[in-house]
C-alpha positions in Angstrom: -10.1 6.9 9.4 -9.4 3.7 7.5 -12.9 2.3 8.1 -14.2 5.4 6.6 -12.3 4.9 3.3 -13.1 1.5 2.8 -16.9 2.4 3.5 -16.4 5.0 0.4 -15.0 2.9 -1.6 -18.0 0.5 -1.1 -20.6 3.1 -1.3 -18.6 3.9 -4.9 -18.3 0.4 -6.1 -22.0 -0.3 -5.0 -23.1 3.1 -7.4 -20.7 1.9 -10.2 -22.5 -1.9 -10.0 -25.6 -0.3 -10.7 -24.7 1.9 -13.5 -26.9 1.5 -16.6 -24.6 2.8 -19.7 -21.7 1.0 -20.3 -19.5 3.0 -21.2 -19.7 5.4 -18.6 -19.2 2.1 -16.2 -16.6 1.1 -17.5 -14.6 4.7 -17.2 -15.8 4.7 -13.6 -14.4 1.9 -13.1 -11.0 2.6 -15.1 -11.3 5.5 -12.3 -11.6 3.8 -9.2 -8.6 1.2 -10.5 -6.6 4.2 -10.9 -7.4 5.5 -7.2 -7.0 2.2 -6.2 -3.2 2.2 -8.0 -2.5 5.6 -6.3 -3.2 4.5 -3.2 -1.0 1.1 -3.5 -3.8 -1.5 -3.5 -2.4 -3.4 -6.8 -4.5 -6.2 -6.5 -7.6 -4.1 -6.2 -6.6 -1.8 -9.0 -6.0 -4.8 -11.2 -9.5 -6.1 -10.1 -11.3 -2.9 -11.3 -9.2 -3.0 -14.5 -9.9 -6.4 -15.7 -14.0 -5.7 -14.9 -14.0 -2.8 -17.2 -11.9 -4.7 -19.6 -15.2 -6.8 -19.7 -17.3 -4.4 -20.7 -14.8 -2.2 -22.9 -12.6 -4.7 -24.5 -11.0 -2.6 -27.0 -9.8 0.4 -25.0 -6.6 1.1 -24.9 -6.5 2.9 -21.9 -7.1 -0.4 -19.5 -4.5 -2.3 -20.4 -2.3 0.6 -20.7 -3.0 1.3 -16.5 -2.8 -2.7 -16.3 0.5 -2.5 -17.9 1.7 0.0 -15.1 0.3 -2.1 -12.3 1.9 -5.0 -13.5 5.2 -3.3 -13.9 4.8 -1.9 -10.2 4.5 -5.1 -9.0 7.2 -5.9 -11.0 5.6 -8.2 -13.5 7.5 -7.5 -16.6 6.1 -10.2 -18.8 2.5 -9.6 -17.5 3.5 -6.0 -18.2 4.7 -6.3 -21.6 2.0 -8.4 -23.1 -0.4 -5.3 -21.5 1.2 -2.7 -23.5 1.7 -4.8 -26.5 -3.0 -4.9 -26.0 -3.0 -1.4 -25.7 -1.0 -0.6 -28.6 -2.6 -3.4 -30.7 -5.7 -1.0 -29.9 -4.4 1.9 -30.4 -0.7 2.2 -32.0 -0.6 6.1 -31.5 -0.1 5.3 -27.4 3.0 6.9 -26.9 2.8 6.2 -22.9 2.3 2.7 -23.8 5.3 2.5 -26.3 7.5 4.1 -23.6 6.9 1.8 -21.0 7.1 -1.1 -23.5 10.6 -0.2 -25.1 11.7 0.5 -21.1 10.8 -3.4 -20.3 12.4 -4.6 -23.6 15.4 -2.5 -22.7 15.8 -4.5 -19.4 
């Protein structure tokens, strides 16, 4: 079963790398960092985050999920400075200001 899911996620990951519009890339791979995240692989999730950071540098929405990673992995400074990004982008992220004022609060 476990060599089945990582041949997925390679069969994925080889159909995102050869994604044309950029956008759309970069929310597939926001997507498979998020799986990745569910499924406890931090370092993979924040692998897929950082690429799409690359080709979407101002959405909020990356470092926002980076943010969460780093806080799971209990990186509070990493953490921080991620929210802080996504509310630089956008200052109306309310999930972003609660996770922010929760790691000042510490």
């Amino acid at each position: 079963m476990v060599q089945e899911e990582k041949k997925d996620f390679k069969n994925l990951e080889a159909k995102i790398a050869k994604m044309k519009d950029r956008k759309e890339k970069a929310e597939k791979l926001i997507e498979l960092g998020k799986f990745y995240f569910l499924n406890e692989k931090y370092n993979e999730a924040i692998g897929k985050f950082k690429e799409a950071s690359k080709i979407d540098e101002n959405n909020a929405e990356i470092y926002y999920n980076l943010g969460v990673v780093y806080e799971s992995k209990n990186l509070p400074d990493e953490a921080s400075q991620m929210y802080t990004k996504a509310l630089e982008l956008n200052p109306g992220h309310q999930l972003a200001s609660k996770h922010l004022e929760k790691i000042v609060g510490k």
